[in-house]
C-alpha positions in Angstrom: 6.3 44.6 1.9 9.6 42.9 0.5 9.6 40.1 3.7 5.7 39.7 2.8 6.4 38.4 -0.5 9.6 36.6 0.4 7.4 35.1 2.9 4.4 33.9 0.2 6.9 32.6 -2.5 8.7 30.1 0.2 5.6 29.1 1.7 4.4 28.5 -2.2 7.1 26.8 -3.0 6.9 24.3 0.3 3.7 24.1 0.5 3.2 22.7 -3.2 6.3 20.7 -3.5 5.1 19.0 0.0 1.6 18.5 -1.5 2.9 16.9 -4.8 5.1 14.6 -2.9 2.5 13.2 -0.6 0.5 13.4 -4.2 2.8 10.9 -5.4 3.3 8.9 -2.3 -1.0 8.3 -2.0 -0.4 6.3 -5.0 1.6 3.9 -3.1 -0.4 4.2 0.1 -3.9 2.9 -1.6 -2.0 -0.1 -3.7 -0.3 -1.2 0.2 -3.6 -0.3 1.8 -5.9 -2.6 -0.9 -3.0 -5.2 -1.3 -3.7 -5.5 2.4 -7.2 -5.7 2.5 -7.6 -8.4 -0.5 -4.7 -11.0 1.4 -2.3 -9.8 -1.4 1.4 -7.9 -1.2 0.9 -4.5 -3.0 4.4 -3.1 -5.0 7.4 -3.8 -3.2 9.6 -4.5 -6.1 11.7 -0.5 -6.8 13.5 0.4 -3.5 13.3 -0.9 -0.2 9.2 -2.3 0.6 8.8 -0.1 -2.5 9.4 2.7 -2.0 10.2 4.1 -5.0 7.3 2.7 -6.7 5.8 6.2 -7.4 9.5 7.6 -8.8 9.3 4.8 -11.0 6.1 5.6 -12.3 6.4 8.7 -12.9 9.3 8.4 -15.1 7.8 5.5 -17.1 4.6 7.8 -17.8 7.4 10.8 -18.9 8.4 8.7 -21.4 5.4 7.3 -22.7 4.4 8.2 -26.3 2.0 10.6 -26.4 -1.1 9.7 -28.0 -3.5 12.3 -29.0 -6.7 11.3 -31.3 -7.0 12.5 -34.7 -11.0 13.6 -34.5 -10.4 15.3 -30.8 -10.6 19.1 -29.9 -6.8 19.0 -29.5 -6.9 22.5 -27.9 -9.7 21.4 -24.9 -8.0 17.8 -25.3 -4.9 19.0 -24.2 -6.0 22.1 -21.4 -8.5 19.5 -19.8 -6.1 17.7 -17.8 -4.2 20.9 -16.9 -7.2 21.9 -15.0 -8.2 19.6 -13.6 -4.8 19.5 -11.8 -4.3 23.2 -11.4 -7.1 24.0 -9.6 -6.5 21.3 -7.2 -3.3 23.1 -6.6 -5.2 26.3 -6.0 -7.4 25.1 -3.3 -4.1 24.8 -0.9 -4.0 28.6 -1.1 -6.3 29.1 2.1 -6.0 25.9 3.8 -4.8 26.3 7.1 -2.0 23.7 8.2 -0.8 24.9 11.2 -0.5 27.6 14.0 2.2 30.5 13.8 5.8 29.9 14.1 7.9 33.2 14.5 11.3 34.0 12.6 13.6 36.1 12.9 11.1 38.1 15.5 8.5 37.9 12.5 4.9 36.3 13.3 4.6 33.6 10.1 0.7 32.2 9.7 1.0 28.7 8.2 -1.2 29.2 5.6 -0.6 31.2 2.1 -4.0 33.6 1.7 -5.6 34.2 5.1 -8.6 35.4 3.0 -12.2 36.3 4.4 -14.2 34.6 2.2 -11.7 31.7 2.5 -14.8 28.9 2.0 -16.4 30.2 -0.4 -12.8 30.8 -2.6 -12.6 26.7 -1.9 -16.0 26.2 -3.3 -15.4 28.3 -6.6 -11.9 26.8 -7.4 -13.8 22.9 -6.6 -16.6 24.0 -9.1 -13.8 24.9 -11.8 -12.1 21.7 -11.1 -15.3 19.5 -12.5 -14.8 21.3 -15.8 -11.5 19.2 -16.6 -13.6 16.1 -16.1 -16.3 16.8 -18.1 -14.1 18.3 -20.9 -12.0 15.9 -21.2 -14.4 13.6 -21.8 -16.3 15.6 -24.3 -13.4 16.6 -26.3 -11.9 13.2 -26.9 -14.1 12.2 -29.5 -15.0 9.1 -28.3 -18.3 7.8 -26.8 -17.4 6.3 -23.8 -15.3 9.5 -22.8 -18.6 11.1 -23.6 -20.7 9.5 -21.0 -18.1 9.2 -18.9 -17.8 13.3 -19.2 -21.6 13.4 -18.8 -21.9 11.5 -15.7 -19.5 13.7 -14.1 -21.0 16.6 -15.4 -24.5 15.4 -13.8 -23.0 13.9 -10.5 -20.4 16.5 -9.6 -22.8 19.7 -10.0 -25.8 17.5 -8.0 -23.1 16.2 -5.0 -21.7 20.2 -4.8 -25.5 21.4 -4.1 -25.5 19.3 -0.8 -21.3 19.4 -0.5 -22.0 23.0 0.1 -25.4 23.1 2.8 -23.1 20.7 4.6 -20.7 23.0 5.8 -23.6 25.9 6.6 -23.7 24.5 10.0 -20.3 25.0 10.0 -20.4 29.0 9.1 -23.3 29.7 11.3 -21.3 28.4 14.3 -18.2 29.8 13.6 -19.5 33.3 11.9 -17.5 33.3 9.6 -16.3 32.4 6.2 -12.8 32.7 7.1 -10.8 29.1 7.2 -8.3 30.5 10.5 -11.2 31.5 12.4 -13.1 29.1 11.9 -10.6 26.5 13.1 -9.5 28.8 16.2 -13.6 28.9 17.1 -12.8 25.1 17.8 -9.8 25.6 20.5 -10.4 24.0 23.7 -11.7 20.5 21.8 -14.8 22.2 21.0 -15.0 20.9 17.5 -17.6 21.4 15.4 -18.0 17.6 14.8 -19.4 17.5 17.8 -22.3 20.0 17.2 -22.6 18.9 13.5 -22.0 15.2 13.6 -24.5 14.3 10.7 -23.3 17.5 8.8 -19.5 15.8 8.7 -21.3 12.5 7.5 -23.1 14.2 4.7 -20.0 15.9 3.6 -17.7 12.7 3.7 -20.5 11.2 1.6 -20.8 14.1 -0.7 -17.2 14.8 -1.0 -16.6 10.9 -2.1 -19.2 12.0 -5.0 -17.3 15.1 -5.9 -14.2 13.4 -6.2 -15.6 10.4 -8.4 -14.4 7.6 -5.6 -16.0 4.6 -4.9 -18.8 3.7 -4.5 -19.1 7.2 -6.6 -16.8 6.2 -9.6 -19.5 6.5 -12.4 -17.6 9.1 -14.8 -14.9 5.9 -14.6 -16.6 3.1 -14.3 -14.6 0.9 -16.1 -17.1 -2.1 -16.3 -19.1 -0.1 -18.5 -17.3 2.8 -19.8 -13.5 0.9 -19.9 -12.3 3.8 -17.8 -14.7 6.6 -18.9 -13.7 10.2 -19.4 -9.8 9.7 -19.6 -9.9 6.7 -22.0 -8.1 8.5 -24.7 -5.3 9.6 -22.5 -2.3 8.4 -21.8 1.6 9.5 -21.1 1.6 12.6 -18.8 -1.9 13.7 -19.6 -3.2 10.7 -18.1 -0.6 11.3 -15.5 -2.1 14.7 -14.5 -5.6 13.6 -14.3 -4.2 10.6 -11.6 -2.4 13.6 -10.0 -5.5 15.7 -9.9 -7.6 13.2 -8.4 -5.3 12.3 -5.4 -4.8 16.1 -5.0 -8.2 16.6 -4.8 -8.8 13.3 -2.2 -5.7 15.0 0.1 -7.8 18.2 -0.3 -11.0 17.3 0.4 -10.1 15.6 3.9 -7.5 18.6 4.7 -11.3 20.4 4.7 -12.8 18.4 6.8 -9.9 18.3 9.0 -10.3 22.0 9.2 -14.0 22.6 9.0 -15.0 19.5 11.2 -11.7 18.3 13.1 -10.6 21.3 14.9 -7.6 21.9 12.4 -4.3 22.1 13.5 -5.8 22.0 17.7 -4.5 19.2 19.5 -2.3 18.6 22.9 1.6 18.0 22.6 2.6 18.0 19.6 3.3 20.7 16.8 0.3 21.8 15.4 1.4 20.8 11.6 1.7 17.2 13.0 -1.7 17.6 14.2 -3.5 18.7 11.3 -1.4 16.0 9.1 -2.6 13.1 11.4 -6.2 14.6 11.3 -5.8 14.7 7.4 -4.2 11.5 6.5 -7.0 9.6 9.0 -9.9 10.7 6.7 -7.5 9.6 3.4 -7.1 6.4 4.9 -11.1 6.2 5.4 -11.7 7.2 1.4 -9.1 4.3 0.7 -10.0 1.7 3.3 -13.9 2.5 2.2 -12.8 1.8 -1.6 -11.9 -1.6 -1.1 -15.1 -2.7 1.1 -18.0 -1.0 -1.1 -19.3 -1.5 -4.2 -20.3 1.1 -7.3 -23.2 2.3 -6.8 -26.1 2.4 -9.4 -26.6 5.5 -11.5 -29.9 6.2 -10.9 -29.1 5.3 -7.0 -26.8 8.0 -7.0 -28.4 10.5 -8.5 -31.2 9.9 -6.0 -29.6 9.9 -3.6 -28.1 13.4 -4.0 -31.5 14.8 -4.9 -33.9 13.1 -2.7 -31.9 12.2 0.4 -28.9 14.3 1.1 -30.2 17.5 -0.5 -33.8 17.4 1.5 -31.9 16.6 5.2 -28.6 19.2 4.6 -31.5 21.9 4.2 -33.2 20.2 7.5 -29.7 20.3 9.0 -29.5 24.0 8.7 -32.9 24.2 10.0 -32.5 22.5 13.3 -28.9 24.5 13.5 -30.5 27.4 13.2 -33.5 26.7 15.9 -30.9 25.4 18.4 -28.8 28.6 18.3 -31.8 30.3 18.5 -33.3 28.7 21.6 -30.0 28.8 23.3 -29.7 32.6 23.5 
């Protein structure tokens, strides 16, 4: 009992502190990876190519004033942000990252919570997460915080409807609900990408929407809304909510590394290595992506949630279903 909680609290303690770092380093990555695709440099000013950039951000937003307005619901004003970052850091709980190592003649799972309901503990901790958003902006006291707290209150919920039949496929395959079996039901290269190709599309697509990226960055939308939901925030608030969106970006493609991508599987090297490479591939897609599209409409988003993605993930689980049927 004492090495199994010895065990949890180190793999807590790296596992977050790994996370926030390559948080904090994303930062950098999308300013190269955008300086690159519009012909321009990108930071490399603090530290060698700069490298520091992120360090030096974060202590310039530590010592911000704090700015907090008069008319808000301080209370909600102030939790919002927190939330919006915590449950983020919840969500790492049941990811899988890697095979078992053994120490000291001990079996170690690289993962915190082997749970069974593993997915379903990912969906309800992403489902709290929108509620930072939304109160943020409502509890600001300003109107474009409101509509920017609306829009994500509308877009989130719609996207998580068809975020969620996405990865049915997924369960019916594997049987299960549980993230580690689900990924060792894809040894061998059979990955479930290849039986549910348009169920990995329809996530990617939904999972931009969920995580307010473009060409789904309405509850921003700083042509109309001058930023949206976080306008009143600044210092580390703001800070938090920047934190809490890249946490949910490296989140939401460590998923689809392990739902899709065959997790930590892969020839040669360590299987941490693996599942890193798998991860940080679908980050650079959601960056690359955000310098090529452009915002969508409103209207064009919600329809599409509603009347495109929602009508063909319910087909997808059809035709799923009929083909496992057929091949018994």
């Amino acid at each position: 009992m004492l090495f199994f909680v010895v065990e949890t609290v180190i793999k807590t303690i790296v596992v977050f502190g790994v996370f926030l770092l390559f948080c904090a380093y994303l930062t950098l990555a999308e300013r190269k990876i955008l300086g690159h695709i519009q012909v321009r440099i990108g930071p490399n000013r603090v530290g060698p190519w700069g490298l520091l950039q992120p360090i030096a951000d974060g202590l310039k937003a530590l010592f911000k004033e704090e700015v907090v307005p008069e008319r808000s619901d301080k209370v909600l004003f102030i939790i919002a942000p927190m939330i919006s970052v915590s449950m983020a850091l919840c969500l790492m709980a049941v990811i899988p990252f890697g095979d078992h190592i053994t120490l000291f003649g001990k079996k170690i799972n690289l993962v915190i919570a082997n749970s069974e309901i593993g997915l379903l503990y990912l969906f309800a901790f992403a489902s709290l997460a929108d509620y930072g958003v939304v109160i943020g902006g409502w509890s600001s006291y300003n109107k474009y915080g409101l509509l920017g707290g609306l829009r994500a209150a509308a877009q989130m919920i719609s996207y998580e409807i068809a975020l969620g039949l996405s990865c049915v496929g997924v369960i019916m395959i594997s049987g299960s609900l549980n993230l580690v079996d689900i990924v060792k039901a894809q040894a061998g290269g059979h990955w479930n990408v290849i039986y549910q190709p348009i169920a990995f599309i329809f996530y990617i697509i939904c999972a931009l929407a969920e995580i307010n990226r473009t060409p789904f960055d309405m509850p921003e939308a700083e042509s109309e809304l001058a930023c949206g939901y976080n306008i009143e925030y600044s210092s580390m608030k703001f800070s938090l909510f920047f934190i809490g969106e890249y946490a949910h970006l490296m989140i939401v493609a460590a998923v689809a590394t392990t739902l899709f991508l065959g997790g930590w599987h892969g020839p040669y090297l360590p299987s941490v290595v693996w599942f890193l490479i798998k991860t940080f591939l679908i980050v650079f897609f959601f960056m690359w992506q955000r310098g090529t599209f452009p915002r969508l409409r409103y209207d064009r988003i919600m329809m599409l949630g509603w009347k495109v993605l929602l009508p063909l993930t319910l087909a997808n689980i059809f035709v799923t279903g009929l083909v496992m049927v057929l091949a018994r």
